[in-house]
C-alpha positions in Angstrom: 149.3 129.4 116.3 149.0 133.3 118.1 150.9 133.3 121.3 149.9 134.9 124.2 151.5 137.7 124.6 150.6 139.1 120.8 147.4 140.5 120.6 145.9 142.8 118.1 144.9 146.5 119.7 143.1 148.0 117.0 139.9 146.1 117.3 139.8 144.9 113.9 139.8 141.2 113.1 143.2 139.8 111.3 142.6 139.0 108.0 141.3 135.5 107.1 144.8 134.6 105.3 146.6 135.1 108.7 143.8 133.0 110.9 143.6 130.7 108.1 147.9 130.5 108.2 147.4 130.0 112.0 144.9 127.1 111.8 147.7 125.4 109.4 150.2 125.7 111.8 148.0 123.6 114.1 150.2 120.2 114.3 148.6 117.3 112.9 146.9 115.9 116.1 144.9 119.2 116.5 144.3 120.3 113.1 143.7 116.4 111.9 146.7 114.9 110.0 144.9 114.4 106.9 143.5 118.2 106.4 146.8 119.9 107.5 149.2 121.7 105.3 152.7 123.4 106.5 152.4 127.1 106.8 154.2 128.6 104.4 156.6 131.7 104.3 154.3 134.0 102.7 151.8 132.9 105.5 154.0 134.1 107.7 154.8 137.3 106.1 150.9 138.1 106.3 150.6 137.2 110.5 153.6 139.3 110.9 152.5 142.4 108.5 149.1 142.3 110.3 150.8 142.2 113.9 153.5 145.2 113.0 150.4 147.1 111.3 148.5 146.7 114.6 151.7 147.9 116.7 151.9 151.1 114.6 148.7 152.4 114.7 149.0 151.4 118.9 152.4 153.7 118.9 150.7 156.7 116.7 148.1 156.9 119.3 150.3 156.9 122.5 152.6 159.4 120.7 149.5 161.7 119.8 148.5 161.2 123.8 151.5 161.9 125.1 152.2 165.1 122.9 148.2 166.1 123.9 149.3 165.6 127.4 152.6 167.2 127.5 151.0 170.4 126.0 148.2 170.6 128.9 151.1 170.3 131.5 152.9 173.2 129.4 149.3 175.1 129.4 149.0 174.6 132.4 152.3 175.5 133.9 151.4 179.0 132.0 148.5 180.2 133.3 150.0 179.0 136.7 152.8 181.3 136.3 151.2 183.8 134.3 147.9 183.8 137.6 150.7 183.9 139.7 152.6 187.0 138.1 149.3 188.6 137.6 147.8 188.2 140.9 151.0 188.6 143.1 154.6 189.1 142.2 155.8 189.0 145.4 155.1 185.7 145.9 158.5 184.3 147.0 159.3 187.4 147.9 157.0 187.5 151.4 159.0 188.4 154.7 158.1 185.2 157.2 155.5 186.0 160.3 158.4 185.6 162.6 160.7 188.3 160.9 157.8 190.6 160.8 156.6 189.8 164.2 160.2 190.5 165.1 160.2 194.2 164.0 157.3 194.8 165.8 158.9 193.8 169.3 161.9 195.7 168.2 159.9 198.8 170.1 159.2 196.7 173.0 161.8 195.7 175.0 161.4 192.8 177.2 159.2 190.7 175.1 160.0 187.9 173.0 157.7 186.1 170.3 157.1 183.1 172.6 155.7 186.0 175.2 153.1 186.8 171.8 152.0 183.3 171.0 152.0 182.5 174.8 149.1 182.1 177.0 150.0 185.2 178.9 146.9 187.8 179.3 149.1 190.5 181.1 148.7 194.0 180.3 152.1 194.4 179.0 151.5 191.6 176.2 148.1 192.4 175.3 149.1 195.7 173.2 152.2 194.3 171.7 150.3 190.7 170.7 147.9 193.0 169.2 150.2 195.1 167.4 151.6 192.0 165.9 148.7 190.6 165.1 147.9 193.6 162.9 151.0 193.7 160.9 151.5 190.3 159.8 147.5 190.8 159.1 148.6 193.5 156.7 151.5 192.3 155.3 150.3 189.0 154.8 147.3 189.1 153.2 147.5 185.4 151.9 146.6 184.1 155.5 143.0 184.0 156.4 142.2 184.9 159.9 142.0 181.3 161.2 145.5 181.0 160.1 146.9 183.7 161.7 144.6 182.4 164.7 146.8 179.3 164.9 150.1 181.6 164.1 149.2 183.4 167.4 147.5 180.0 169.3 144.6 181.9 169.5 141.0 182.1 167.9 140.5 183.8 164.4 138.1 186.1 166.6 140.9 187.4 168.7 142.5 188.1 165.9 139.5 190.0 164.4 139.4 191.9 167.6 143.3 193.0 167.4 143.1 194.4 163.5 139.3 196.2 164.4 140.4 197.6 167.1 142.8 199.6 165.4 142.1 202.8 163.1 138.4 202.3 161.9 139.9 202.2 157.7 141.4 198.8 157.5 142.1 197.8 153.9 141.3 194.5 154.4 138.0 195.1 155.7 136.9 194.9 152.3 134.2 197.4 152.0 132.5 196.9 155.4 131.1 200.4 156.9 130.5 199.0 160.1 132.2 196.5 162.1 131.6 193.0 162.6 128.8 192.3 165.2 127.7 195.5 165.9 124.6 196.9 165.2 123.7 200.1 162.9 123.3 203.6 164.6 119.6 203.8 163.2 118.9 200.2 164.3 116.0 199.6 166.8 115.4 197.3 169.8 114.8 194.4 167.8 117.4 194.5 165.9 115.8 195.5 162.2 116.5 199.0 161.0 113.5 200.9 162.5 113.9 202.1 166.0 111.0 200.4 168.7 108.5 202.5 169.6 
């Protein structure tokens, strides 16, 4: 009789000499006494080839998954690094916001970085917070403008304003020949591109 635990993961039947070796091994109360025979050893040898056959072909396809599986990790972790080099090779090379928000202040004396990300609106923060706002903008160009917005504690917007309101070639601008919000010279009342009559 098959225990439990020893099944057959290849899907195909067991032979009928090993079902037929199992249905011997059947004492005689299940089996009936009078049809019965002992299982022999080469009855044995057949469960047990099948079984061992089964567990091979079971280990040659997790070995084959596993190699499949450890070579898209390594592929992968290539392009990763290979992206990564490509893209930006300064990646772990990047000054902090605080270090380079601290060479900014070094030219104003008097105010600290909790002064910048305060809440204060007085005119002697308002250029400096600006100013700070522009160089971690273009030293760090891997923070979007809502992140820098919550660098500062303020609204990407703000930020927008601070790096616009500087020289009108920003590098980051991407193209833009006008800025954000405003309308074109040659743009009419309603907004379109023909002046109202």
């Amino acid at each position: 009789m098959r225990s439990e635990g020893t099944e057959l993961t290849t899907g195909q039947a067991p032979g009928r000499a090993a079902e037929g070796s199992a249905e011997r091994m059947l004492s005689g109360d299940e089996a009936g006494s009078a049809a019965a025979k002992p299982a022999t050893l080469d009855d044995l040898v057949g469960i047990v080839a099948v079984q061992v056959r089964a567990q091979a072909s079971r280990i040659q396809e997790l070995e084959l998954a596993l190699a499949d599986a450890e070579a898209r990790i390594l592929s992968q972790a290539r392009l990763i690094c290979g992206a990564t080099a490509a893209a930006n090779s300064d990646l772990f090379n990047r000054r902090p916001v605080r270090a380079i928000i601290e060479e900014v202040l070094g030219a104003y004396p008097g105010i600290s970085f909790e002064d910048i990300i305060g809440v204060g609106r007085e005119r002697r923060l308002v250029e400096p917070r600006h100013r700070c706002m522009t160089a971690v903008y273009d030293e760090r160009p891997d923070l979007s403008l809502p992140a820098l917005g919550r660098i500062f504690r303020r609204d990407h917007t703000s930020v927008l304003h601070a790096v616009n309101k500087r020289e009108p070639g920003n590098a980051r601008r991407r193209g833009r020949t006008q800025q954000p919000g405003r309308l074109p010279a040659n743009a009419g009342a309603d907004g379109i591109g023909a002046p109202a009559f």
